[in-house]
C-alpha atoms as one frame of an Amber mdcrd trajectory, in Angstrom:
protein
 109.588  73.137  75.223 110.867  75.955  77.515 111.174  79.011  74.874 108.495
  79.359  72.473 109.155  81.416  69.329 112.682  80.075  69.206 114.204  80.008
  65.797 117.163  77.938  63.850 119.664  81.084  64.339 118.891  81.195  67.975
 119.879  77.649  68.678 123.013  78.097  66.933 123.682  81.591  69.630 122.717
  79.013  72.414 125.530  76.725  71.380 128.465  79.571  72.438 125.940  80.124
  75.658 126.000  76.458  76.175 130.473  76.302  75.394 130.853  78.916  78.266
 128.621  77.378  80.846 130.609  75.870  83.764 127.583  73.270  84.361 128.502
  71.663  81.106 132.346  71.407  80.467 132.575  68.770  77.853 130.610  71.341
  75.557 133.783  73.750  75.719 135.982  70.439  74.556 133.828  70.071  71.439
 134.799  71.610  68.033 132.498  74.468  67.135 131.129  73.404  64.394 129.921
  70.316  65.768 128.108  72.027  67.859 126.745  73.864  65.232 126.068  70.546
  63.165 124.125  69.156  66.376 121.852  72.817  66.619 121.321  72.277  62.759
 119.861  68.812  63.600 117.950  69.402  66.319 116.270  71.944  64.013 115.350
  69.850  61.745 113.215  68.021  64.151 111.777  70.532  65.246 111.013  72.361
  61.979 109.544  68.913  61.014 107.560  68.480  63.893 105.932  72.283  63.198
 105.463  71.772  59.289 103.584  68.218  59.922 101.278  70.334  62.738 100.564
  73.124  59.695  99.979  70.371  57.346  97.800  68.859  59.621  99.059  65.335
  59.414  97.165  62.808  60.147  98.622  60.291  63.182 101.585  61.307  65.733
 103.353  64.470  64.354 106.279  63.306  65.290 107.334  65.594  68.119 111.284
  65.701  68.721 112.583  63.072  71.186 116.087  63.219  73.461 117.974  60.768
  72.306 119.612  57.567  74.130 123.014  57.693  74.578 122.963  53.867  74.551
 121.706  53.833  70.952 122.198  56.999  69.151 125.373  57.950  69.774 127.145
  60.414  67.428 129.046  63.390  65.965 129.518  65.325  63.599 132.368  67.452
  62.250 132.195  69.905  59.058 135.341  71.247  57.423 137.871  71.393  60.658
 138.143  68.919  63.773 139.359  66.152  61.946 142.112  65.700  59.425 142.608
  62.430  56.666 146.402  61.326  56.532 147.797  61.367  53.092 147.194  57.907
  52.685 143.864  58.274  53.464 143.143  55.262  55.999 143.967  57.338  59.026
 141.645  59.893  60.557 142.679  62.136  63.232 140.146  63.972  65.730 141.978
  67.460  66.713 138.871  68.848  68.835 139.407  69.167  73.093 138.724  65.382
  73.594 142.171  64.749  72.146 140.716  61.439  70.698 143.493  60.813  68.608
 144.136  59.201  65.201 142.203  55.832  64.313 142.433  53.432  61.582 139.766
  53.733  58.700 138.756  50.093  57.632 136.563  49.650  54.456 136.504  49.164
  50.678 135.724  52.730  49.602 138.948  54.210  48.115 139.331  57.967  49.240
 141.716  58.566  47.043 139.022  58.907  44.084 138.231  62.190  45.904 139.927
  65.459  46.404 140.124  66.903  50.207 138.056  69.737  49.055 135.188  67.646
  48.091 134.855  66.556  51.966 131.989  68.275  53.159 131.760  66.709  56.523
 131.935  63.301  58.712 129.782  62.062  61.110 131.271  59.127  63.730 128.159
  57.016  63.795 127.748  54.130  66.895 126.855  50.698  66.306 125.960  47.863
  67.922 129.621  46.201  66.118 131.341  49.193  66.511 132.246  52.857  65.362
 131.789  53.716  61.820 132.846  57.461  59.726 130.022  58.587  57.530 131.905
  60.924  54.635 129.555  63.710  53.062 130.572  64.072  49.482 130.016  66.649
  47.197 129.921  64.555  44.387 127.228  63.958  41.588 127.228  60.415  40.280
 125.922  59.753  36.954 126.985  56.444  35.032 125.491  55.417  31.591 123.531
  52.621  30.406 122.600  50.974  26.816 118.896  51.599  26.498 116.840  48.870
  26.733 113.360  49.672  25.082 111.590  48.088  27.970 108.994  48.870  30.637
 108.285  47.606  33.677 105.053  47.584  35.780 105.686  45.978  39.608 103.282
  44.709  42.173 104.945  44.520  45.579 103.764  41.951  48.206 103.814  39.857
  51.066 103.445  36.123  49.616 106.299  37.431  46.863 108.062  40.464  47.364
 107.257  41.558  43.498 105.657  40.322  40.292 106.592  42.652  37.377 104.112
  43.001  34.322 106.200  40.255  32.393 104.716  37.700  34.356 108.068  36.995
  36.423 108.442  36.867  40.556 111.052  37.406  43.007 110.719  35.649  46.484
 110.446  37.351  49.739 113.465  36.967  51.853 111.850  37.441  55.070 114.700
  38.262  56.482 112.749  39.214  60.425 111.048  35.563  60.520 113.860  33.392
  59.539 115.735  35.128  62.845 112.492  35.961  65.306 113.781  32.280  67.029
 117.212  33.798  67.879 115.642  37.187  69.030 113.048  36.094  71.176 115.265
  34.106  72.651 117.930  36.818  73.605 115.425  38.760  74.268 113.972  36.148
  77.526 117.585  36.343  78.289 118.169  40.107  78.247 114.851  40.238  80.472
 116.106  38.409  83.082 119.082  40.094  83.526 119.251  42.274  86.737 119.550
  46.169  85.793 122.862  48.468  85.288 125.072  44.419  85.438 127.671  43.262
  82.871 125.850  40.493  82.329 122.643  43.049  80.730 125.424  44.858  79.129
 126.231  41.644  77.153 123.303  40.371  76.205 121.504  43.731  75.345 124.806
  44.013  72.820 123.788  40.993  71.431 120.567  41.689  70.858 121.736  44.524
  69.385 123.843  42.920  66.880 120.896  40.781  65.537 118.597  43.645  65.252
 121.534  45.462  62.985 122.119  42.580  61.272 118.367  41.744  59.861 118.261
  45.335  59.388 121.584  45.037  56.951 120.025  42.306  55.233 117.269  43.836
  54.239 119.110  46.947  52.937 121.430  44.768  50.582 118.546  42.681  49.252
 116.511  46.049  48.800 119.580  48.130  47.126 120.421  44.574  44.694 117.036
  44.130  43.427 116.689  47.892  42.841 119.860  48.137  40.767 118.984  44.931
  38.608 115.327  46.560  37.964 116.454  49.793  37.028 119.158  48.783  34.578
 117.623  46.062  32.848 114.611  48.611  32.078 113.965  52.255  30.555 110.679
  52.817  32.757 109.778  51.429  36.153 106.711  52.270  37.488 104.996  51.052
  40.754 102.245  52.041  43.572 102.564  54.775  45.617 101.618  53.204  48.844
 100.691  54.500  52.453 103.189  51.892  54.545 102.079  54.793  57.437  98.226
  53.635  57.037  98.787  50.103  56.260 100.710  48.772  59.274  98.000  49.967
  61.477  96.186  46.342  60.388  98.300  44.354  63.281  97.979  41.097  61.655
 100.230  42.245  58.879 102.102  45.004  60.361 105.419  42.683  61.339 105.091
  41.095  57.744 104.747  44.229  55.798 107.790  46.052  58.017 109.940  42.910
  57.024 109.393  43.311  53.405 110.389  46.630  53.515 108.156  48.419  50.168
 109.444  51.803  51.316 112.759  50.990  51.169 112.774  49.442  48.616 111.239
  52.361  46.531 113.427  54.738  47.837 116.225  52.933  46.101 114.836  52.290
  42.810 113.908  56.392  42.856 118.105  56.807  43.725 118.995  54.484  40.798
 116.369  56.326  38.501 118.518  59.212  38.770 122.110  57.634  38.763 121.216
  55.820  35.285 118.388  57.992  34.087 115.886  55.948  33.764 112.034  57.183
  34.353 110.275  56.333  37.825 107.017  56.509  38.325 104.475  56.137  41.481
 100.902  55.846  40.651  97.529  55.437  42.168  97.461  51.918  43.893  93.244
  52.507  43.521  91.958  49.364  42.053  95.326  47.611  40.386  94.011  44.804
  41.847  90.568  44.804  41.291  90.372  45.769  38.198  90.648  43.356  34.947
  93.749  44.313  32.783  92.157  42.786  29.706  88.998  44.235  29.634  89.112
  47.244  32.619  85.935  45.600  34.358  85.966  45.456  38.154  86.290  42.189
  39.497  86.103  42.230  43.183  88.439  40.320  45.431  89.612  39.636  48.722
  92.998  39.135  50.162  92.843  35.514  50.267  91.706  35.428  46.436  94.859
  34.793  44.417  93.719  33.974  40.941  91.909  36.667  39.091  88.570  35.531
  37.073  86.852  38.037  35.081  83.488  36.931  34.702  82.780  40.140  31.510
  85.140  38.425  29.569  86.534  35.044  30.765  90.664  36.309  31.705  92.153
  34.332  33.783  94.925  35.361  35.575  97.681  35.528  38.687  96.121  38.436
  40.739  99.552  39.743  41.137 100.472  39.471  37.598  96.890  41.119  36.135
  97.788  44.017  39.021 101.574  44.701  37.634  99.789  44.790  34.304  97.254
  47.640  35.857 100.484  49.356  37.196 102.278  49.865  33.838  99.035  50.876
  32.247  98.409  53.728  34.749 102.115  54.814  33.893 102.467  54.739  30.629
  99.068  57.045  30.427 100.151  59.112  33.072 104.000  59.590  32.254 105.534
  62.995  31.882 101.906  64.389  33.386 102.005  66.873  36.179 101.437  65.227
  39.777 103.472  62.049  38.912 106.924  61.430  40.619 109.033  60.915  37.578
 112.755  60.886  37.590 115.374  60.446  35.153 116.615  62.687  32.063 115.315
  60.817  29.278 112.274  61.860  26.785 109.062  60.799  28.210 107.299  61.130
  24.371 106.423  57.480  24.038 105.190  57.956  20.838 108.259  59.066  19.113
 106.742  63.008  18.851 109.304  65.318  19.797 107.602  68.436  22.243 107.514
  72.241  20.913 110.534  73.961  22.555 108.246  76.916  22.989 104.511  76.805
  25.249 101.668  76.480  23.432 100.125  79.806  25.832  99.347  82.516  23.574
 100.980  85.936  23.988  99.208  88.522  26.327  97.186  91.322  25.024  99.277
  94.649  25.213  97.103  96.854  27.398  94.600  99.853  25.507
């Protein structure tokens, strides 16, 4: 905000500026390349920021924020300023602030990993506590007996998904099942007089429920996911604006709590641990659109059976849209502007691609 024109090598210059300033003296007690890792993130935001202003994106551009100490607190270390015992459930913190060793509890084994492939670890605050993030340089890859099946799914709010086969999975709604506890630590928390013990307490408990709806809806995401990806050799489902579509407040809570991005973003991680094919498509008419017959039939929200008067198909409208889903992706896989991932051949028709482009040569010059 100060120096315009600043660049990513000049914030890591500031960081020695900043270690040798008398006005700071907990930055001198800090292991170098923390300080580096914390100008390398700060970056990031800001490079962000600038690329969304170029791209002219629409909304906030999201322009870097300080963060709480309260809530974000954290470090993080590269290759020195912390050592794992041989046993690997101790870590030890030899920067200035002499932190000492503490006790790593958790059911990863370490051991599966040489020292060399720790890249770096980042002590992470929580509303329950302090947690070590490893980086690991590590590619995971595990097979899987092909199943010959595809997959088209329809996210939503009544059910979280209906797939193309006709079958549902219920949404957890994880935020309404606890909005009676939070509202009600949150009348407490509000009368709480500012900077006491007694805010202290309740704003940790507050906290607590926040992280744990949060949690819940990570494991239910990452499960269902897992089980979709395995069980078929090509998912494919609608590449949706969550950004746009929580601006309609009468479904933005409902449509946080089901949680589509996340969701996504772990069956894309499992595409490429099992390689199996993902693909996003148009959501343009999935659900208006009859899957027997193409006509459009149109609907509103609150219309849940699909009638085609053209040719008489009755149907779920969730079901008929899966149905449109697969369709797009199976005539759109292995196309360019698709986001397909996985290793496997995309020929669904068994024809096996020319190794060489079908370009013709150019024309040697006269």
């Amino acid at each position: 905000m100060d120096n315009k024109g600043i660049g990513r090598y000049d914030l890591s210059k500031f960081c020695a500026v900043l270690a040798a300033n008398t006005e700071f003296p907990w930055v001198s007690k800090l292991n170098s390349m923390a300080r580096q890792a914390s100008a390398e993130r700060a970056w990031s935001a800001i490079a962000r920021f600038f690329d969304n202003c170029k791209k002219s994106k629409p909304g906030k551009k999201g322009f870097p924020k300080f963060k709480k100490e309260q809530t974000h607190s954290s470090v993080e270390y590269k290759t020195c300023g912390w050592r794992l015992d041989d046993d690997r459930r101790y870590i030890t913190f030899t920067d200035g602030f002499k932190a000492g060793t503490f006790k790593l509890w958790g059911t990863r084994d370490l051991h599966f990993y040489q020292l060399k492939q720790f890249k770096r670890v980042r002590v992470v605050r929580r509303a329950d506590g302090y947690y070590a993030q490893f980086c690991i340089d590590q590619k995971r890859i595990e097979k899987r007996e092909p199943t010959g099946k595809t997959i088209g799914i329809d996210v939503g709010i009544t059910l979280f998904y209906t797939d193309s086969n006709g079958e549902t999975v219920a949404n957890p709604r994880h935020l309404r099942k606890s909005e009676k506890s939070l509202k009600r630590l949150q009348r407490r928390l509000s009368k709480t007089k500012k900077s006491s013990n007694n805010r202290v307490k309740f704003r940790n408990k507050l906290a607590r429920l926040h992280l744990k709806v949060s949690r819940q809806r990570k494991d239910f995401a990452v499960k269902t996911a897992r089980c979709v990806v395995k069980s078929n050799d090509l998912v494919v489902y609608e590449d949706l604006q969550v950004r746009n579509m929580v601006k309609n407040h009468h479904l933005a809570k409902s449509i946080s709590d089901v949680s589509w991005s996340l969701f996504r973003e772990w069956v894309e991680y499992f595409g490429k641990v099992f390689g199996v094919v993902t693909v996003a498509v148009p959501p343009h008419y999935t659900s208006q659109n009859c899957s027997y017959c193409g006509q459009v039939v149109k609907k509103t929200l609150s219309t849940r059976t699909h009638i085609c008067p053209h040719c008489g198909h009755t149907q779920d409208r969730d079901w008929n849209a899966a149905r449109n889903i697969l369709e797009k992706g199976l005539s759109t896989a292995g196309h360019v502007g698709t986001n397909a991932s996985g290793d496997i051949d995309l020929c669904m028709g068994g024809e096996t691609p020319p190794s060489k482009s079908s370009r013709g040569k150019r024309k040697p010059k006269e």
